[in-house]
C-alpha positions, 0 to 999 in steps of 0.5 A: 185268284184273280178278282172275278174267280177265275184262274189267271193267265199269268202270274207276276213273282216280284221279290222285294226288300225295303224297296215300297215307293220302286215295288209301288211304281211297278204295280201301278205301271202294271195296273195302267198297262193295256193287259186285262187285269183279270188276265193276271196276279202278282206274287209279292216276296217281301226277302225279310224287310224291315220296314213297312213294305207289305202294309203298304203294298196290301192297302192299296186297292189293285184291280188285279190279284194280289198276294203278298207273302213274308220271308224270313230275312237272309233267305234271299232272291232266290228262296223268295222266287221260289216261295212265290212259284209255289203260292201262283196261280198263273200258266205262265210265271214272270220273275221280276227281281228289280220293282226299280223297272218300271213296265211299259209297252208303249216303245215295242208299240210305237217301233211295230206300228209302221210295219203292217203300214209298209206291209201293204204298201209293199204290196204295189212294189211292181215285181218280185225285184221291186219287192226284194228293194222295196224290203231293203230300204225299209230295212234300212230307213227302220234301222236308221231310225232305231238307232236314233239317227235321221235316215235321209242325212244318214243314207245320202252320207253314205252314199257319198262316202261309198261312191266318192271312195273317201271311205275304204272297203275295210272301214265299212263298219263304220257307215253302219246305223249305230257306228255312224257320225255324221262328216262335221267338216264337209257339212260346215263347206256345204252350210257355207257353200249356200 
């Protein structure tokens, strides 16, 4: 049960074997994310460890639900999962096999933020034709930047290559977001150039 009596949303299953420093970097990244702790529990499997794991995990006071239960050692993951499936309380169950994956909400945040942005603003695109362009070069300039590349340097290279027919119809690929590199030789001309 949850701390205040109520019956979680979700119940975190986490098997574990002489792993306590990554199992606790894992419960207090999810002790310090952005969902209620009353809203769920977690379900420590300790899979036959030797050393002192569940003692360490039990003295830390969590603010959400925490159960830690003991296996037999060479059962493995999967008997633990189970053992943990039994024990939750949540409607809805997550398995996290690895305490090393540390959880963290902040990148899904940051790359949806713009989106309700160019929502409205694509609202004054003009016409149904502005709005279909409009939704093209965000696709674009979004995918860009997911792959780490600088979407203005990126879409004027591009553009070059196409126009200027230094790049062939079957070496599209290559101009795509997470193919491309940038053209090192033509960008030293132009420095120099200046």
């Amino acid at each position: 049960m949850t701390p205040h009596g109520s019956r979680p949303d979700i119940s975190v299953i986490i098997p574990t074997h002489n792993r306590p420093a990554s199992l606790l970097r894992l419960l207090h990244a999810l002790q310090g994310g952005s969902f209620p702790a009353r809203r769920f529990e977690v379900v420590v499997i300790a899979d036959g460890c030797t050393d002192d794991t569940a003692a360490v995990v039990r003295t830390v006071p969590w603010s959400f639900a925490l159960q830690v239960l003991e296996q037999d050692p060479g059962r493995g993951a999967g008997p633990a999962r189970n053992l943990g499936a039994s024990h939750a309380n949540g409607d809805l169950l997550v398995f996290l096999d690895d305490g090393r994956v540390e959880m963290d909400t902040n990148v899904v945040e940051r790359a949806i933020r713009p989106i309700p942005m160019t929502r409205k603003a694509a609202l004054f695109a003009g016409s149904d034709g502005g709005a279909r362009h409009w939704a093209i070069a965000m696709t674009l300039i979004q995918t860009a930047k997911l792959n780490g590349v600088e979407p203005m340097a990126w879409l004027t290279d591009v553009l070059q290559r196409i126009v200027s027919g230094r790049t062939k119809a079957h070496e599209l690929h290559t101009l795509l977001p997470w193919n491309w590199k940038p053209d090192l030789e033509r960008n030293r001309a132009a420095a120099l150039a200046a």
